[in-house]
C-alpha positions as CSV (number, residue, x, y, z in Angstrom):
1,X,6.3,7.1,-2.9
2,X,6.1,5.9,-6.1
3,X,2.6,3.9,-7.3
4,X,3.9,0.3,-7.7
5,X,5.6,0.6,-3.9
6,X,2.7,2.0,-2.6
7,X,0.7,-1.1,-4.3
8,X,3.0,-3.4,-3.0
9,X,2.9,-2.6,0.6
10,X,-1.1,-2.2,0.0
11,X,-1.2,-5.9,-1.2
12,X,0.8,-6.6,2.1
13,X,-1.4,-4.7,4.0
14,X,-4.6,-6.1,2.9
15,X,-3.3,-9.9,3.3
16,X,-2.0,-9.5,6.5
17,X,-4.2,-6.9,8.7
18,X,-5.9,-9.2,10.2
19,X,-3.6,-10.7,12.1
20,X,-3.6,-9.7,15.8
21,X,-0.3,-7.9,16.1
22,X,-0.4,-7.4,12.4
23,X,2.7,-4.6,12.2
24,X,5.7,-6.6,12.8
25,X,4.4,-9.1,9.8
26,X,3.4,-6.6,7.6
27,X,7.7,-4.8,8.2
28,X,8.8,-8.1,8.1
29,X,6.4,-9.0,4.4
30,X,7.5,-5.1,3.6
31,X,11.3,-5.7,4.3
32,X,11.1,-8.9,2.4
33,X,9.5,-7.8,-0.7
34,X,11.2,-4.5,-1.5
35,X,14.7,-4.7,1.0
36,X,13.7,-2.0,3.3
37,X,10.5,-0.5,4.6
38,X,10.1,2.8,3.2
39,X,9.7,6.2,5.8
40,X,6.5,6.7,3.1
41,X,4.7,3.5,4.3
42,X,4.9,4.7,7.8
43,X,1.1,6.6,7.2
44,X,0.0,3.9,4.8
45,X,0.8,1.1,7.7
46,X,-0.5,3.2,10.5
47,X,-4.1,4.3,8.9
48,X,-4.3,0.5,8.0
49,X,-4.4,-0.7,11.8
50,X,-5.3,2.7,13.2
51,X,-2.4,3.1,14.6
52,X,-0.4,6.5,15.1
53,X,2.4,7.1,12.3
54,X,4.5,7.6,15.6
55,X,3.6,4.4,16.8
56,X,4.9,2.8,13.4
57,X,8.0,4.5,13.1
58,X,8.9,3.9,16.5
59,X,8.6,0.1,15.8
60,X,10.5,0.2,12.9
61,X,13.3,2.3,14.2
62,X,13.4,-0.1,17.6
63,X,14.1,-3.0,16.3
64,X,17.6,-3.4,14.1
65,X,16.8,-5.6,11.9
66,X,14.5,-3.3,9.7
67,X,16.0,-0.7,7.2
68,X,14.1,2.3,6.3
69,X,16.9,3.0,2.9
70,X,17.3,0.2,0.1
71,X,20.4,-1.7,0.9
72,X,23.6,-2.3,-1.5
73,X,23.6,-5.2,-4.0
74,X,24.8,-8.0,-0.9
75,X,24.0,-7.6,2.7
76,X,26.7,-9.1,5.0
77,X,25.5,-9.7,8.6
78,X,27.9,-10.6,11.2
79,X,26.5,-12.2,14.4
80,X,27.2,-10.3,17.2
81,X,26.0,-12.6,20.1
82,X,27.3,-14.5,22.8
83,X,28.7,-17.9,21.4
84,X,30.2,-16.0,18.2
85,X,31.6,-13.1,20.3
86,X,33.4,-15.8,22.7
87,X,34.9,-17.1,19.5
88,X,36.6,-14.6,17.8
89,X,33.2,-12.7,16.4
90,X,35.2,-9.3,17.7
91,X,37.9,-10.2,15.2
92,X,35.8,-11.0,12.2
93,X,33.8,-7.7,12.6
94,X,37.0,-5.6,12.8
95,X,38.5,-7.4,9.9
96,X,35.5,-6.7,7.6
97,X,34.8,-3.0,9.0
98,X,38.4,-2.6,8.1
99,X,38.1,-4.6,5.3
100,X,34.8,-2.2,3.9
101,X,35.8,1.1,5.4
102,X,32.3,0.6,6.7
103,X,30.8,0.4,9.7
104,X,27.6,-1.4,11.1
105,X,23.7,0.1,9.5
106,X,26.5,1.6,6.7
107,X,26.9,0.6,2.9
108,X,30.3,0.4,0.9
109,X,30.6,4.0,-1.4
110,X,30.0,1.5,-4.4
111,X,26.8,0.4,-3.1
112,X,28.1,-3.3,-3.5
113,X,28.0,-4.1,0.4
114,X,25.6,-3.1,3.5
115,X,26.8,-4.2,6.8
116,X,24.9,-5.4,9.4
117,X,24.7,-6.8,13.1
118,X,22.5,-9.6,13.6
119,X,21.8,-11.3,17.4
120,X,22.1,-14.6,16.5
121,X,21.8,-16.8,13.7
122,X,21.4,-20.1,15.8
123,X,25.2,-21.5,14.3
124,X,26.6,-21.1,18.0
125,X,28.1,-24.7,17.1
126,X,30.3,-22.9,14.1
127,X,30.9,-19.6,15.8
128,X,32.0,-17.2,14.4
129,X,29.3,-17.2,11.7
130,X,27.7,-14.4,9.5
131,X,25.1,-14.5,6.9
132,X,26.0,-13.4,2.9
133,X,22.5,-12.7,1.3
134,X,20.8,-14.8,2.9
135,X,23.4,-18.0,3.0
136,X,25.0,-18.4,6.7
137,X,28.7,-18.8,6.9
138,X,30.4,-20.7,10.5
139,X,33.6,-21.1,11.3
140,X,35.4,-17.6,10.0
141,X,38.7,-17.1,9.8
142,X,40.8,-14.1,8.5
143,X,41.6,-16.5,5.6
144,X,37.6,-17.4,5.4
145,X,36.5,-14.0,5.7
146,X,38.9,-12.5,2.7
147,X,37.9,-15.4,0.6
148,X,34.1,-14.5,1.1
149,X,34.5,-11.0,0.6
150,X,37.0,-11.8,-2.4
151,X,33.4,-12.9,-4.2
152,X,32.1,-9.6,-3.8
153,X,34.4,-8.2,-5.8
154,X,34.6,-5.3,-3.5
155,X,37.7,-3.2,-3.6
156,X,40.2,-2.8,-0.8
């Protein structure tokens, strides 16, 4: 791991150990700040709250939500959960799987779009929704969709 990572996740590190149950801030702070948690800061994390490194990196590779490789320039998360799948959420994440010739955890060849699952992005009013970077999106449509991922400027 390069130096200025390693001082990042050290700067995480020393504001957040100690919290009780200080890993999942410190992935979540980690995530945040550089886009993924690097496999590296596995040993760094684990010697910080004496934890094993096994420990760590089963925590990170439990939950979804953290990646361990940077993502592409957008992340597109399509919520996979109840009130979205009941309206059409199935649909929306074939269209854009199509769409990318991507699946889910997988990044376009062009490195312009990661796709993602997500559980629920509390729009169950506006279902089906997804989240662009950060900005949620309800009530997709084929027509919605295209017009979102038009922005990207990703190639069919």
């Amino acid at each position: 791991m390069d130096p200025e990572t390693s001082q990042r996740i050290e700067v995480v590190v020393e504001r957040l150990q100690h919290l009780p149950g200080a890993l999942l801030p410190m992935l979540h702070a980690i995530q945040d700040d550089l886009g993924y948690v690097p496999p590296e800061a596995v040993a760094q994390l684990a010697k910080a709250l004496n934890l094993s490194r096994a420990e760590v990196h089963g925590v990170v590779t439990f939950y979804h939500h953290f990646r361990t490789e940077p993502p592409a320039r957008h992340v597109l998360q399509i919520c996979r959960a109840e009130a979205c799948q009941s309206m059409g959420a199935e649909r929306v994440a074939t269209q854009v799987r199509e769409r990318l010739g991507v699946d889910f955890h997988e990044s376009t060849a062009d490195g312009a779009v990661t796709l993602e699952p997500v559980y629920c992005l509390g729009q169950c009013a506006c279902a089906p929704a997804a989240m662009l970077d950060g900005e949620v999106h309800g009530r997709l449509t084929a027509e919605r969709l295209e017009a979102l991922l038009a922005t990207l400027k990703v190639s069919p």
